[in-house]
C-alpha positions in Angstrom: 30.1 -16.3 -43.2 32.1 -18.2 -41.2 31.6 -20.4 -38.0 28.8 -19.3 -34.9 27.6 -20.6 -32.1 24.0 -21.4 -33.5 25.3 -23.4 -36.5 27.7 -25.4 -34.1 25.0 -25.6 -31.5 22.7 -27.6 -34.4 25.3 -29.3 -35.9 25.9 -30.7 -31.5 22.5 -31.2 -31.3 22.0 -33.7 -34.5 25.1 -35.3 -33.0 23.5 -35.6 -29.8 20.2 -37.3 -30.8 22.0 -39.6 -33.1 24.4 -40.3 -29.9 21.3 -41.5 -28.4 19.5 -43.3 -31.1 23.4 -45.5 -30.7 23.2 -46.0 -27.3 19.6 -47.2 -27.3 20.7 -49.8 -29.4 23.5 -50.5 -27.5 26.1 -49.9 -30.5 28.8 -48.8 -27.6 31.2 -48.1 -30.1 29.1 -45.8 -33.0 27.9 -43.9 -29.8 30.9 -43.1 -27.8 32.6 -41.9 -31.4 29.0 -39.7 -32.1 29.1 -38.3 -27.9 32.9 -37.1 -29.0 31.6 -35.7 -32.1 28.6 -34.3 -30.0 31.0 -32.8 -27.7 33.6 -31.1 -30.2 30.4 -29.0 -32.1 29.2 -27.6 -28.7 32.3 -26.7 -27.3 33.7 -24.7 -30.7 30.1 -22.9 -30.4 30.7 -21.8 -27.4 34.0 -21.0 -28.0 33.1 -19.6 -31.4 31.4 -17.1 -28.9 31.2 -17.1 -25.1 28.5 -15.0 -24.6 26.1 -18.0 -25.8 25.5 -20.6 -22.9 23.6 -23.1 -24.9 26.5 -24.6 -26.5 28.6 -24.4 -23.8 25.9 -27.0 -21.2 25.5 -28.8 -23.5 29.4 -29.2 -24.3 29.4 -29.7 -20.2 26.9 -32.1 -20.1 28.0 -34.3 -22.3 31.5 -34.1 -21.1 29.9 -35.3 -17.9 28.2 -38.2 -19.0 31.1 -39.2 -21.4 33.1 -42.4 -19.5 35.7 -41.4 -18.2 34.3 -37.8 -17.7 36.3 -35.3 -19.7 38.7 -33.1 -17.5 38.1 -29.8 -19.4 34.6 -29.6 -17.8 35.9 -28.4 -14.9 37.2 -25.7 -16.6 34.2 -24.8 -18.6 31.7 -25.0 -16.3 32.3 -21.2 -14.6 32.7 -19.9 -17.9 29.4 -21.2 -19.0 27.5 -20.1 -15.7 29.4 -16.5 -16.0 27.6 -16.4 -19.9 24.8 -17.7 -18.3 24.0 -15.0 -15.7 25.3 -11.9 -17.7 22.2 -12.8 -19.8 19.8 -12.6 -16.6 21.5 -9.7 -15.1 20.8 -8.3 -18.6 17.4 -8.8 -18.3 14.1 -10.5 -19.4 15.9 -13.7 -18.6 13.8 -16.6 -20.2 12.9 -20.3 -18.6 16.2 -21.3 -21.0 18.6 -18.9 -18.8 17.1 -20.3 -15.5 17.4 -24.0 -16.5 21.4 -23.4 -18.0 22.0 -22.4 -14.5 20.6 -25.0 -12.7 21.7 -27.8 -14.9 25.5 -26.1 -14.6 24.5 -26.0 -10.4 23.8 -29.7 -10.5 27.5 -30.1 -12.5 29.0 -28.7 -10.0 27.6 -30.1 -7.1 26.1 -27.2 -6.0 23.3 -27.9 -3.8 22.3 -24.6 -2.9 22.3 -22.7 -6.1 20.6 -25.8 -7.9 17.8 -25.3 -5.8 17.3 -21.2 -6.2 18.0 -21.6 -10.1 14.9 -24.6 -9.9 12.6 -22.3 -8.0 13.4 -19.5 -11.5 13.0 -22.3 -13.5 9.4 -23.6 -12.7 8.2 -19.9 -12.3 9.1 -19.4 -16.0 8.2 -22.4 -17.6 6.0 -21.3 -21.2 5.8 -25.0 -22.7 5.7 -28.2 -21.6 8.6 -29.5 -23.1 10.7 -27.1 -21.6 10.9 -28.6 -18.0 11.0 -31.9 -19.5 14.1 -31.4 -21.5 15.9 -30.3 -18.7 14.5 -33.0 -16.7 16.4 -35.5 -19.1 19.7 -33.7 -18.7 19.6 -33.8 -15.1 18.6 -37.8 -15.6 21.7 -37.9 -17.9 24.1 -36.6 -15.0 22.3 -38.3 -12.4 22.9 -41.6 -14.2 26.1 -41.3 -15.4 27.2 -40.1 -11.2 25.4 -43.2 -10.2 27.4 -45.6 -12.6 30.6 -43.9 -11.1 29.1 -44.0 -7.4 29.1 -40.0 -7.0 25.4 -39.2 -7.2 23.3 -37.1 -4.4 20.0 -37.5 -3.5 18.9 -34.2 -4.5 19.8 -34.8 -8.1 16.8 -36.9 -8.2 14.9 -34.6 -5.9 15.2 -32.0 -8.8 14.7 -34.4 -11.9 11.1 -35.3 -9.8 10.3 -31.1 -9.6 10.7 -30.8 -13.1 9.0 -33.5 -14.1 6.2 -32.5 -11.5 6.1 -29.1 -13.5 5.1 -31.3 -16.7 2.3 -32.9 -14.9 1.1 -29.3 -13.8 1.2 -27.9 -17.0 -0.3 -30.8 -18.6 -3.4 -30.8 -16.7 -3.2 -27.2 -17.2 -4.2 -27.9 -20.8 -6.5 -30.9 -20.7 -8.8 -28.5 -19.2 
């Protein structure tokens, strides 16, 4: 029935583990072609429809962490945040909405609004793996800003929140 954002945002994500599974064993070249690849499925998701934020962080993300950083990010990244908080102003916003916004704060080196979107985020955490995906992401960006000398201190103070929540939940369920 044609192209959508869901089909895209799968087709990103396979791209993205198998980006990974690359750069773990250091095949440079296989993984900078697969982040591209990566990157192209996420963004025509979100273009494919705006109102749908997951493509469009990830699309950011990974244009972050790709070396050189790709330009169009810059571009994206109030689009995606816009998406983003028309869904929470809609209502019933979900630990997914809270953690778009926070990892799209932390792209744009937004301190302040990071932090509010991280107190939403921990408040609404359901499953465990939910803070610690979006712990990862956050360690993606923080990385990638340290290899190019432009990370902040707080990057890391969030990455340690999340990861914090995991703990908490964790013991939550060994009892």
């Amino acid at each position: 029935r044609g192209p959508s954002s869901e089909t895209y945002g799968i087709l990103g994500r396979v791209y993205k583990d198998r980006w990974k599974a690359a750069s773990e064993a250091r095949k440079t070249f296989l993984a900078r072609g697969l982040l591209d690849k990566a990157i192209d499925a996420y963004l025509k998701g979100f273009e494919t429809d705006w109102r749908d934020a997951y493509p469009g962080v990830n699309a950011v993300t990974l244009m972050e962490i790709k070396e050189p950083p790709d330009p169009r990010r810059e571009q994206i990244i109030p689009v995606v945040r816009y998406a983003a908080e028309r869904r929470i102003a809609a209502g019933k916003p979900d630990y997914w909405d809270y953690a778009t916004v926070l990892e799209l704060a932390v792209l744009a080196k937004d301190k302040e609004s990071a932090q509010e979107a991280l107190c939403n985020a921990l408040t609404s955490v359901r499953e465990i793996w939910e803070p610690k995906t979006t712990a990862r992401n956050i360690h993606l960006i923080r990385e990638s800003r340290e290899k190019r000398q432009e990370a902040e201190g707080w990057y890391r103070e969030i990455e340690l929140e999340l990861e914090k929540r995991v703990d908490d939940t964790t013991e939550v369920l060994k009892r």
